[in-house]
C-alpha positions in Angstrom: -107.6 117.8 -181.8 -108.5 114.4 -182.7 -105.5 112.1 -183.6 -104.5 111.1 -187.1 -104.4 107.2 -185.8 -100.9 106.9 -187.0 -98.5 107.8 -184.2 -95.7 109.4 -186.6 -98.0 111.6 -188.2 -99.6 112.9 -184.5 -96.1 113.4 -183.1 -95.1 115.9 -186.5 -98.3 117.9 -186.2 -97.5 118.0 -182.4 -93.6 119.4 -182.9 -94.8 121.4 -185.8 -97.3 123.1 -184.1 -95.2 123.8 -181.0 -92.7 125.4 -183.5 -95.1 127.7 -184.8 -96.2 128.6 -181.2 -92.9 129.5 -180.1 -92.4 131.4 -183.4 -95.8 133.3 -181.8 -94.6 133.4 -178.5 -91.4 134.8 -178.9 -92.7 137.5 -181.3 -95.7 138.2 -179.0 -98.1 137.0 -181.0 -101.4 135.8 -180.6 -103.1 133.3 -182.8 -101.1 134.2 -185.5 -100.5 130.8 -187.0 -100.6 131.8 -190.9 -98.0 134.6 -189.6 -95.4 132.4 -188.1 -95.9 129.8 -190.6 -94.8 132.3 -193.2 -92.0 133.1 -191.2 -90.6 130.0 -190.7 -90.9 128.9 -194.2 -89.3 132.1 -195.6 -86.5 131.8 -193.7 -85.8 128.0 -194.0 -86.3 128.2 -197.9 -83.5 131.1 -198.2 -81.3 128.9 -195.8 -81.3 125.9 -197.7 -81.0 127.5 -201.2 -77.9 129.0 -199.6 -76.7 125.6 -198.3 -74.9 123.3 -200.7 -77.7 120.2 -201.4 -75.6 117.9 -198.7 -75.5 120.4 -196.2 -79.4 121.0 -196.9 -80.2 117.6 -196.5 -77.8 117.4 -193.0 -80.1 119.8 -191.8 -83.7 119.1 -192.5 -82.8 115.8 -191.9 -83.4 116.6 -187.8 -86.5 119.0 -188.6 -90.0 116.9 -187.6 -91.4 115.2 -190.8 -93.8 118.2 -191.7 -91.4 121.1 -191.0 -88.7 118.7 -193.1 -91.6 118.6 -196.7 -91.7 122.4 -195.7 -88.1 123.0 -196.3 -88.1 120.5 -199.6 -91.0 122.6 -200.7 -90.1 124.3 -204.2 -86.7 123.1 -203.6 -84.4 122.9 -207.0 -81.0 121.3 -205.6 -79.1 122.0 -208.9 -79.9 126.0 -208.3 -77.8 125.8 -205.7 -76.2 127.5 -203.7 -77.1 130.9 -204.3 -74.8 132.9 -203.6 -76.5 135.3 -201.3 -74.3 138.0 -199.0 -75.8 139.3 -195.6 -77.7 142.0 -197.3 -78.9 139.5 -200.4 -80.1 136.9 -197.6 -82.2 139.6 -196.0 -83.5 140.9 -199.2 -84.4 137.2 -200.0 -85.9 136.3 -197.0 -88.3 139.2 -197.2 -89.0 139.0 -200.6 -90.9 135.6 -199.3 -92.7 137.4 -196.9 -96.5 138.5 -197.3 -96.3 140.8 -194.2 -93.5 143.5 -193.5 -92.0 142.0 -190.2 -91.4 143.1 -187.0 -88.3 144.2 -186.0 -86.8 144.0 -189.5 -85.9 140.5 -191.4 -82.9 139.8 -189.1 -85.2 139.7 -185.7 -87.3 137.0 -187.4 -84.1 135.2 -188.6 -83.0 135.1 -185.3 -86.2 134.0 -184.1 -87.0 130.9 -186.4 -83.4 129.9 -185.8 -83.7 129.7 -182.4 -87.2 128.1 -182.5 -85.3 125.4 -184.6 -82.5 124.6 -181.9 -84.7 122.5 -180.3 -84.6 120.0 -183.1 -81.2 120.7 -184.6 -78.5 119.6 -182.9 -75.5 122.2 -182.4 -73.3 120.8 -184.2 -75.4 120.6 -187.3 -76.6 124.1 -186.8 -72.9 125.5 -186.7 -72.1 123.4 -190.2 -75.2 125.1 -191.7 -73.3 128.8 -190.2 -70.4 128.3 -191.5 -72.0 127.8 -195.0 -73.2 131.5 -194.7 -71.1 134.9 -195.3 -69.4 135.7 -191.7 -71.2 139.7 -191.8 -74.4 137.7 -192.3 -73.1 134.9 -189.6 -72.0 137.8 -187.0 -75.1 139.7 -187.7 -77.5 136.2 -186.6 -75.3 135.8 -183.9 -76.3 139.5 -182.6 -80.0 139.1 -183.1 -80.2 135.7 -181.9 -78.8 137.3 -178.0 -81.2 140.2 -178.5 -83.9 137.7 -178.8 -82.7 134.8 -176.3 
């Protein structure tokens, strides 16, 4: 792929596109870009509307540029946060979805989260946890170890 000739923009279409492919590869997927780019932004648009607007902006502010205007995307700060419980998040997250996923909406929580620890650091992944409903929380926690 040719380069951009800007340097910042080459190095966020690298990072996002090595997201996505660990989003694939985890999942066993081939070539399904459109897929895991679904994924990903379902699951990081219910996040952040659950996250109070500082604690959204913490966190997408260690995404890569791209992945960060993906999270913005849509994004209506005085909506939130929502209020969702474990079963609301779910619910939310698939609502998003154009594709009935794999393994249920919790497996491809766990997956984009995990994708995502390479560029969040831990301690601002735990401040974005503790922001969620501990049965939600303890159910991650579960599918992420299934899937690491």
């Amino acid at each position: 792929m040719p380069g951009t000739g800007l340097d910042v923009f080459d190095e966020t279409l690298q990072k996002s596109n090595l997201l996505l492919k660990d989003i694939e590869e985890t999942y066993g997927w081939e070539d399904r870009h459109h897929q895991a780019y679904a994924g990903l932004r379902a699951v990081l648009h219910t996040l952040r509307d659950r996250l109070t607007p500082d604690e959204a902006a913490n966190f997408a502010s260690q995404l890569p540029l791209l992945i960060k205007g993906v999270f913005y995307d849509q994004w209506v700060p005085s909506a939130t946060p929502r209020e969702y419980d474990d079963r609301e998040f779910m619910a939310e997250v698939r609502r998003q979805l154009p594709f009935e996923p794999e393994g249920g909406e919790a497996q491809l929580v766990a997956i984009v989260l995990t994708a995502l620890m390479q560029y969040v650091s831990p301690g601002e992944m735990k401040d974005a946890m503790a922001m969620l409903p501990r049965p939600l929380v303890a159910r991650l926690r579960e599918a992420v170890r299934q899937v690491a």
